[in-house]
mmCIF file of the N, C-alpha and C atoms, coordinates in Angstrom:
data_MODEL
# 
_entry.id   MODEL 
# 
loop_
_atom_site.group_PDB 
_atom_site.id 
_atom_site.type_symbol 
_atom_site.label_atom_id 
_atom_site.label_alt_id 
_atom_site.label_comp_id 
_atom_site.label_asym_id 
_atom_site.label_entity_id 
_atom_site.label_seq_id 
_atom_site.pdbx_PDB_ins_code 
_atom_site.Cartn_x 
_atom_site.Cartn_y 
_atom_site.Cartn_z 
_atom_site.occupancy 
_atom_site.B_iso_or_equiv 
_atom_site.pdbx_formal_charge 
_atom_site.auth_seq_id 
_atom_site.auth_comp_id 
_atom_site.auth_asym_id 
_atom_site.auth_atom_id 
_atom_site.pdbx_PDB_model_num 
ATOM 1   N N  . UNK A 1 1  ? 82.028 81.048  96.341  1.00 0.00 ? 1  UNK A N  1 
ATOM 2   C CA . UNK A 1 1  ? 81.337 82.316  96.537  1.00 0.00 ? 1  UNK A CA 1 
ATOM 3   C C  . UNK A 1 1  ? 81.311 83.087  95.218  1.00 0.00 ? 1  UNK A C  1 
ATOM 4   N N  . UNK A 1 2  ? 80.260 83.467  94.825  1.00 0.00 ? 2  UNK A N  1 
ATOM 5   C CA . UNK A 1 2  ? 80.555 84.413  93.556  1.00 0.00 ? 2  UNK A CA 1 
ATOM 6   C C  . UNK A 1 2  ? 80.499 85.883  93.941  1.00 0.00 ? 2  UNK A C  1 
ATOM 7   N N  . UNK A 1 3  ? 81.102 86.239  92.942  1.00 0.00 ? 3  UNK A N  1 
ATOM 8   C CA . UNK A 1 3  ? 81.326 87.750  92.426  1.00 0.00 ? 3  UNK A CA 1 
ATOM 9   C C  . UNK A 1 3  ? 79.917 88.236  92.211  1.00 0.00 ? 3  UNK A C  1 
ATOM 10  N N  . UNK A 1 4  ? 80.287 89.830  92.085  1.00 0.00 ? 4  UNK A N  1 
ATOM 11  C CA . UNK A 1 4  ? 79.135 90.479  92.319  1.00 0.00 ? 4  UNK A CA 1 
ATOM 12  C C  . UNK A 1 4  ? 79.312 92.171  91.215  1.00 0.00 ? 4  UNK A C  1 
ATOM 13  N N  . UNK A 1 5  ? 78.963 92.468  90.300  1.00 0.00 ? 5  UNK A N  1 
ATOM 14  C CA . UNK A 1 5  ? 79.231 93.499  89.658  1.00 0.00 ? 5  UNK A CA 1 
ATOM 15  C C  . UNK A 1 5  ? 78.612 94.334  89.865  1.00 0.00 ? 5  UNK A C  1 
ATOM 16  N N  . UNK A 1 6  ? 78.394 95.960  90.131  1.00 0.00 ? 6  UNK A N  1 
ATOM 17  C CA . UNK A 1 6  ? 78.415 97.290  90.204  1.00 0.00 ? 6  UNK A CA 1 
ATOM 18  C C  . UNK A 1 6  ? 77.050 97.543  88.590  1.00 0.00 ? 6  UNK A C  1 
ATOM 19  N N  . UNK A 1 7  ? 75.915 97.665  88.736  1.00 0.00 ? 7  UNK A N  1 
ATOM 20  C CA . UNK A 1 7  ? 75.275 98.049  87.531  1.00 0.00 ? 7  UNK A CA 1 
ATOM 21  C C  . UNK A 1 7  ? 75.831 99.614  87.010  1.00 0.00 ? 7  UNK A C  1 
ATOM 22  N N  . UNK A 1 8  ? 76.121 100.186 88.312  1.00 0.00 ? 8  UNK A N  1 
ATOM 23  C CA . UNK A 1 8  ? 76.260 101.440 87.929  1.00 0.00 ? 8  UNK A CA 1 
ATOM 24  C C  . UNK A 1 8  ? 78.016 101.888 86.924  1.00 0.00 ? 8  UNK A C  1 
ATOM 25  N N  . UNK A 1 9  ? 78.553 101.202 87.591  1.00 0.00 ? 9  UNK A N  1 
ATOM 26  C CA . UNK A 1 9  ? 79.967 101.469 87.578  1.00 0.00 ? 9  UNK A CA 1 
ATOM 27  C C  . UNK A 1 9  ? 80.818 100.449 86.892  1.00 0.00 ? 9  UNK A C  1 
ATOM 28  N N  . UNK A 1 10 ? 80.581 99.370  86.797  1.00 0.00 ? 10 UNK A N  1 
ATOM 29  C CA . UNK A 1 10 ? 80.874 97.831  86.760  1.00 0.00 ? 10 UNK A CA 1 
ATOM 30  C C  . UNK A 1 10 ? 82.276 97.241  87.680  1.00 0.00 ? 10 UNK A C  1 
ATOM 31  N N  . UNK A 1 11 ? 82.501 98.000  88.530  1.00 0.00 ? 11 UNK A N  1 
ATOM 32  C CA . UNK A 1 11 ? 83.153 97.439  89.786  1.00 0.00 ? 11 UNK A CA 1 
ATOM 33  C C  . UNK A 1 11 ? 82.607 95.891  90.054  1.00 0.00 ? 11 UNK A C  1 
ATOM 34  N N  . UNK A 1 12 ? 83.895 95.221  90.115  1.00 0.00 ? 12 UNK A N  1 
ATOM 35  C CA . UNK A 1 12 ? 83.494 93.464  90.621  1.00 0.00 ? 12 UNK A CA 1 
ATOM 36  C C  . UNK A 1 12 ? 83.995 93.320  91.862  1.00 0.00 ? 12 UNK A C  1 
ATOM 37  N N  . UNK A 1 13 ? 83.240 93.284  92.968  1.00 0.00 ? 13 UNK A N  1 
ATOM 38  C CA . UNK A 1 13 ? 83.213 92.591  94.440  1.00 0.00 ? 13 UNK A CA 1 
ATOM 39  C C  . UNK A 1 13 ? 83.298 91.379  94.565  1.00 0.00 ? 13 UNK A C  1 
ATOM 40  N N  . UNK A 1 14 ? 84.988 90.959  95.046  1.00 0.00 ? 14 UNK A N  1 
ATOM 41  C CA . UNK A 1 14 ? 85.292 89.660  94.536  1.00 0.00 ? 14 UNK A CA 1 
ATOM 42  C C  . UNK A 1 14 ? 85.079 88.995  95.621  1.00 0.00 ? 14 UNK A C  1 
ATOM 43  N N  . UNK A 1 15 ? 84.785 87.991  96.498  1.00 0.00 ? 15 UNK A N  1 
ATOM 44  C CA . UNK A 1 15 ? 85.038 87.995  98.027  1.00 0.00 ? 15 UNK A CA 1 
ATOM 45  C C  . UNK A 1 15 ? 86.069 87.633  98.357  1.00 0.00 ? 15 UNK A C  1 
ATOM 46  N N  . UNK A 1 16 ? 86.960 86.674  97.120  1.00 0.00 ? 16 UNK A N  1 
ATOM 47  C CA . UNK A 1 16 ? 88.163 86.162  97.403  1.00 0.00 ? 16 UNK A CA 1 
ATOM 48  C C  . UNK A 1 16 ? 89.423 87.609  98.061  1.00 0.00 ? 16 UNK A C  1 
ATOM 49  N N  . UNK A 1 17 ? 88.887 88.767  97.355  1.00 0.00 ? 17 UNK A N  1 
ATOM 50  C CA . UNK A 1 17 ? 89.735 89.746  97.862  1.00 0.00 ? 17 UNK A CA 1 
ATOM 51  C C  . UNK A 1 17 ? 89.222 90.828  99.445  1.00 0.00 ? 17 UNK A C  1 
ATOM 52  N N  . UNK A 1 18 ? 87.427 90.574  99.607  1.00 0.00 ? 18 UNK A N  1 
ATOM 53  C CA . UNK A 1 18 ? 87.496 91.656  100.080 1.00 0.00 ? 18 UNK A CA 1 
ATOM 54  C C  . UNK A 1 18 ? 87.060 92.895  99.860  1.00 0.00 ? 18 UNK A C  1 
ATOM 55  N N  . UNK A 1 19 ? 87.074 93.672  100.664 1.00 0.00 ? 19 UNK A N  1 
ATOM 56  C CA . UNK A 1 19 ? 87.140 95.375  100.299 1.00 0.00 ? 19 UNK A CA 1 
ATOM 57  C C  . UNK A 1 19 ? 87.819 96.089  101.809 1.00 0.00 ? 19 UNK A C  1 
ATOM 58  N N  . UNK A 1 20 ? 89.099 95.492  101.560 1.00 0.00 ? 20 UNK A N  1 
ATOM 59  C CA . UNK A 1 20 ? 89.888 95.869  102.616 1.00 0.00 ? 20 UNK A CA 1 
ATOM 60  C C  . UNK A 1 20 ? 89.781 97.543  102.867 1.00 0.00 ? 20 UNK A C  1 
ATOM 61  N N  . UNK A 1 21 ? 89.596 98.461  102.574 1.00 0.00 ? 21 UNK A N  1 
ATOM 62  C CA . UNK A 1 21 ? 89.948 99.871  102.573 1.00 0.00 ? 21 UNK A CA 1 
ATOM 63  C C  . UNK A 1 21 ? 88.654 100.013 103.644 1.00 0.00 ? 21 UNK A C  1 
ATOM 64  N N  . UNK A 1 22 ? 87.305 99.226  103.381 1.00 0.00 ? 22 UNK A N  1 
ATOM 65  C CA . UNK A 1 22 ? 86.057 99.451  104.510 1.00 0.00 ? 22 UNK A CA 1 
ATOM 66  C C  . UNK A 1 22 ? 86.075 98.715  105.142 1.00 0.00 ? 22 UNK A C  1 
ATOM 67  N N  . UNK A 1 23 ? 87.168 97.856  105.547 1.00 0.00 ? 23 UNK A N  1 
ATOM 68  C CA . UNK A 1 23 ? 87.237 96.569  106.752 1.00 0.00 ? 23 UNK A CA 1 
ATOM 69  C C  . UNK A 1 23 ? 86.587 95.336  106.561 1.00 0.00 ? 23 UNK A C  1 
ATOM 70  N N  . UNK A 1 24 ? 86.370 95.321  104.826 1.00 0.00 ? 24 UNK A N  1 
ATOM 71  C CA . UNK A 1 24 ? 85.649 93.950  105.054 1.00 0.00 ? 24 UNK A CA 1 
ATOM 72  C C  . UNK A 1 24 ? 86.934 92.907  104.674 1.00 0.00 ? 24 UNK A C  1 
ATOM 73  N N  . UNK A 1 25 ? 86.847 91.953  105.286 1.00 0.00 ? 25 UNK A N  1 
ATOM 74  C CA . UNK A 1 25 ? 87.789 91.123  105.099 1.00 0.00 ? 25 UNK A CA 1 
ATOM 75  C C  . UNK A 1 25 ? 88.179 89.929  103.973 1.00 0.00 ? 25 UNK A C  1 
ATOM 76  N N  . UNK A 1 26 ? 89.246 89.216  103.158 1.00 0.00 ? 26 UNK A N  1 
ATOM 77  C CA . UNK A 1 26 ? 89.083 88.351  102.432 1.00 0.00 ? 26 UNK A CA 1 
ATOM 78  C C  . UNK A 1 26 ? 88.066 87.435  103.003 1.00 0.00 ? 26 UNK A C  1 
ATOM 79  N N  . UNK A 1 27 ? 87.542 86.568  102.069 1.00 0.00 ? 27 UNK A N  1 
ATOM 80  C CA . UNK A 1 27 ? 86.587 85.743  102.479 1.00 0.00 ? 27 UNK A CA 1 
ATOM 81  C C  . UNK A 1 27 ? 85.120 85.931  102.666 1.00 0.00 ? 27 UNK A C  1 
ATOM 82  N N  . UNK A 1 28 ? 84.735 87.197  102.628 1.00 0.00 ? 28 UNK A N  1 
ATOM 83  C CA . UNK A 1 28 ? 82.941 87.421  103.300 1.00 0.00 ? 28 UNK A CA 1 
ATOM 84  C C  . UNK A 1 28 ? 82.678 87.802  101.661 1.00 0.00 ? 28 UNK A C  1 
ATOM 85  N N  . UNK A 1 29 ? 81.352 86.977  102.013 1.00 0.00 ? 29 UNK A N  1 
ATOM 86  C CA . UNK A 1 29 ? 80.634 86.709  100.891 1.00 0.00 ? 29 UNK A CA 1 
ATOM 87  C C  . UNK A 1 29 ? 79.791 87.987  100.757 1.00 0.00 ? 29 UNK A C  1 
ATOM 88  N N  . UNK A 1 30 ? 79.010 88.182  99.484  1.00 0.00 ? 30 UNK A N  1 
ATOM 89  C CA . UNK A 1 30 ? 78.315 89.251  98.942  1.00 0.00 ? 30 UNK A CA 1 
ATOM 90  C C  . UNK A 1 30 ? 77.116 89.372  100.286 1.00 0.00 ? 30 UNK A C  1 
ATOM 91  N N  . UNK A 1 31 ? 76.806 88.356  100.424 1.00 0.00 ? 31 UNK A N  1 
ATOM 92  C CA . UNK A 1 31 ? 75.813 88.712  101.274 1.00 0.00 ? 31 UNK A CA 1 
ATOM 93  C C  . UNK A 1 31 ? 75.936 88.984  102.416 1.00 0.00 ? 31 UNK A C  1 
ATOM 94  N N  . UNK A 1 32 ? 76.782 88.805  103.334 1.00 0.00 ? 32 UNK A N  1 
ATOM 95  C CA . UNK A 1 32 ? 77.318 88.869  104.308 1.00 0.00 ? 32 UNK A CA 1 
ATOM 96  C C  . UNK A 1 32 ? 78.091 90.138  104.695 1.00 0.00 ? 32 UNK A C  1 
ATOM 97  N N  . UNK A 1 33 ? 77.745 91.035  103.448 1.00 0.00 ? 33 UNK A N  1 
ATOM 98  C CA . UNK A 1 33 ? 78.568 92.219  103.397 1.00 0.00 ? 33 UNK A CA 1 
ATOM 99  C C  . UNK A 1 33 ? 77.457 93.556  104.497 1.00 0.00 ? 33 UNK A C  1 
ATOM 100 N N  . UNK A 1 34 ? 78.158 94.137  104.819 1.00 0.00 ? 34 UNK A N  1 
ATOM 101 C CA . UNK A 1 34 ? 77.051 95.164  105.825 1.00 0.00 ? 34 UNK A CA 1 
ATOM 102 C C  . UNK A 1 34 ? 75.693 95.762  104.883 1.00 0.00 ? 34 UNK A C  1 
ATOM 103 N N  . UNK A 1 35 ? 74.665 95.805  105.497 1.00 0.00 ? 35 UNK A N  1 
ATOM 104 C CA . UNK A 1 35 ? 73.481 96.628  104.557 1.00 0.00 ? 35 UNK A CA 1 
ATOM 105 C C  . UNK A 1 35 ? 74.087 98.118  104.100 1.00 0.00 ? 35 UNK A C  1 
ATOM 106 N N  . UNK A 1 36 ? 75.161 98.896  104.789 1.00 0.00 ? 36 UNK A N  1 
ATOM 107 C CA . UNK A 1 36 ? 75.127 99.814  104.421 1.00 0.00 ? 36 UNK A CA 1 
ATOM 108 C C  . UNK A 1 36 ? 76.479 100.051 103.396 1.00 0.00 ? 36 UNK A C  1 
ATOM 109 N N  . UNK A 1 37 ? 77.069 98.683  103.523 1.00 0.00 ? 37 UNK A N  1 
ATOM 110 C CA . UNK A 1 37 ? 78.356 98.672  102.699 1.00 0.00 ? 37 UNK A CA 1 
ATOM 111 C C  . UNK A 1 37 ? 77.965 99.989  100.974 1.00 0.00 ? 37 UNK A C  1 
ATOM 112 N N  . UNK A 1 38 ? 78.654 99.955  100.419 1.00 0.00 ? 38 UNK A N  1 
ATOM 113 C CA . UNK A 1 38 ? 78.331 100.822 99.233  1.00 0.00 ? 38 UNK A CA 1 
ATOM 114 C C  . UNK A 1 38 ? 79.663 100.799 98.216  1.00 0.00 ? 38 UNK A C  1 
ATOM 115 N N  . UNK A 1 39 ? 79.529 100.569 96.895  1.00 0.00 ? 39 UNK A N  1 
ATOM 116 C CA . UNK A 1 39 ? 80.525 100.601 96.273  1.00 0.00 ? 39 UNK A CA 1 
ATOM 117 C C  . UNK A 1 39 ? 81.753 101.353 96.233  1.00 0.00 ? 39 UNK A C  1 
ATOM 118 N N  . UNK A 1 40 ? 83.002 100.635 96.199  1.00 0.00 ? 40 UNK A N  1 
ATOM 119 C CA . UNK A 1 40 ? 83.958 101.294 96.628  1.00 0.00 ? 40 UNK A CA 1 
ATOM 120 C C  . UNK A 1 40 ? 84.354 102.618 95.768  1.00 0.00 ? 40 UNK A C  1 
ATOM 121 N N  . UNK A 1 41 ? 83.605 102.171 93.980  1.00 0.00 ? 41 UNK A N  1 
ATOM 122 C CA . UNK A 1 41 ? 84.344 103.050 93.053  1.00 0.00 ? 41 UNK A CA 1 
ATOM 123 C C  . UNK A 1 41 ? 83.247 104.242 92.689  1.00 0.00 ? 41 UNK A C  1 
ATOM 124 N N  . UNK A 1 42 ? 82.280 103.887 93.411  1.00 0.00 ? 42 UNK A N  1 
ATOM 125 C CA . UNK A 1 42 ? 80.973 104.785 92.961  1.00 0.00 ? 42 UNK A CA 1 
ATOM 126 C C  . UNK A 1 42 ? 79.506 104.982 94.420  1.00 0.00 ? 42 UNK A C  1 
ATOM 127 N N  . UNK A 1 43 ? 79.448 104.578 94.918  1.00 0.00 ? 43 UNK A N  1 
ATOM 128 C CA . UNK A 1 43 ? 78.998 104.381 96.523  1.00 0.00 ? 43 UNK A CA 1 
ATOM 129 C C  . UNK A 1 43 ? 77.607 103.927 95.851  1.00 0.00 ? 43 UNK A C  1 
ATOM 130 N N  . UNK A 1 44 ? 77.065 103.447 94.928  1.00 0.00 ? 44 UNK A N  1 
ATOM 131 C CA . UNK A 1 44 ? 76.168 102.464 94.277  1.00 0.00 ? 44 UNK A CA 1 
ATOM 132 C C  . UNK A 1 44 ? 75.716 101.725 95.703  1.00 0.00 ? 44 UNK A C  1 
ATOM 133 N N  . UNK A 1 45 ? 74.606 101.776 96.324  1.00 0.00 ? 45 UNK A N  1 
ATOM 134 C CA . UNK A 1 45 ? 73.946 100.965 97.241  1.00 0.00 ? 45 UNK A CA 1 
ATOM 135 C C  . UNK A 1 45 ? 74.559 99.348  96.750  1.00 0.00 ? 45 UNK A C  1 
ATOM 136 N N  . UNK A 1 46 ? 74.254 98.667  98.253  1.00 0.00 ? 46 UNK A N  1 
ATOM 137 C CA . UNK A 1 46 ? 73.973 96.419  97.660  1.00 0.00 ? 46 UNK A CA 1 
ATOM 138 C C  . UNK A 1 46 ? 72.915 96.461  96.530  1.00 0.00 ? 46 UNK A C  1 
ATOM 139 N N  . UNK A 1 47 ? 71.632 97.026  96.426  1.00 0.00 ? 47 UNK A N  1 
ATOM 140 C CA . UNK A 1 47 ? 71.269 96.441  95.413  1.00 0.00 ? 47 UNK A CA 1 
ATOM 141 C C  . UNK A 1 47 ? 71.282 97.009  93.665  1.00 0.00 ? 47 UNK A C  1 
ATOM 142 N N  . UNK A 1 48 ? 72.277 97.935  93.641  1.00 0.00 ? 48 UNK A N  1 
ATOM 143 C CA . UNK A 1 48 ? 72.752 98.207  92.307  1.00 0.00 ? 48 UNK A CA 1 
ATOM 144 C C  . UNK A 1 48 ? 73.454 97.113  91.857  1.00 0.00 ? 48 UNK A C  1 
ATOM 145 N N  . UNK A 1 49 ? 74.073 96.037  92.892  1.00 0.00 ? 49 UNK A N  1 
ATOM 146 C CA . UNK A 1 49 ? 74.762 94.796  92.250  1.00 0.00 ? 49 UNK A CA 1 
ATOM 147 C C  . UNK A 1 49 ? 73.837 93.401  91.565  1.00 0.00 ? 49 UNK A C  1 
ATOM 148 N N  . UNK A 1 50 ? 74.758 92.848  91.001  1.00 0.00 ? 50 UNK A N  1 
ATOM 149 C CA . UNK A 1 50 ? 74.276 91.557  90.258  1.00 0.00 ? 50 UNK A CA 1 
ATOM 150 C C  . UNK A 1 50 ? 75.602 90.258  90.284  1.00 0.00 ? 50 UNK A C  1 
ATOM 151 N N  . UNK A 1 51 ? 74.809 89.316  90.347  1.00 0.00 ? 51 UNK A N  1 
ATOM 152 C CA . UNK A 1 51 ? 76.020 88.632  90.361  1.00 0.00 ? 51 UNK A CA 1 
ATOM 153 C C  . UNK A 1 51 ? 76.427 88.032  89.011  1.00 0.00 ? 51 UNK A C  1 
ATOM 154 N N  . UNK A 1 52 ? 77.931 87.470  88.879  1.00 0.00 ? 52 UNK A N  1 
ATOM 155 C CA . UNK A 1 52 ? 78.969 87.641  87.662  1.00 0.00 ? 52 UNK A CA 1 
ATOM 156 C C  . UNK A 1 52 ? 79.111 86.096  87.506  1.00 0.00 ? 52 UNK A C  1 
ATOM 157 N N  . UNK A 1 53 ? 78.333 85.658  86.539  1.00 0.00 ? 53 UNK A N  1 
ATOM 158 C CA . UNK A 1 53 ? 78.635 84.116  86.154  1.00 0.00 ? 53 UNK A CA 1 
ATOM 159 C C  . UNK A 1 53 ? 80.298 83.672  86.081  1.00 0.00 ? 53 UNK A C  1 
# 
């Protein structure tokens, strides 16, 4: 699964970790993340992200 970086903020959405604090769990992939999910460090919408070679 890859990572996913924050254009705004450069927060990396790892899936290996999660974003436990909004209930998403280890394991769920970028895409699989809710439409309304929003960055944890900056609330940057899904498509302010990019993914992280």
């Amino acid at each position: 699964m890859k990572r996913y970086e924050c254009l705004a903020c450069g927060y990396i959405y790892d899936p290996k970790k999660g974003d436990p604090d909004a209930g998403i769990k280890p394991g769920t992939a970028f895409e699989d993340l809710p439409e309304d999910w929003v960055c944890p460090e900056c609330g940057a919408d899904k498509d302010e992200f990019e993914p992280v070679e």
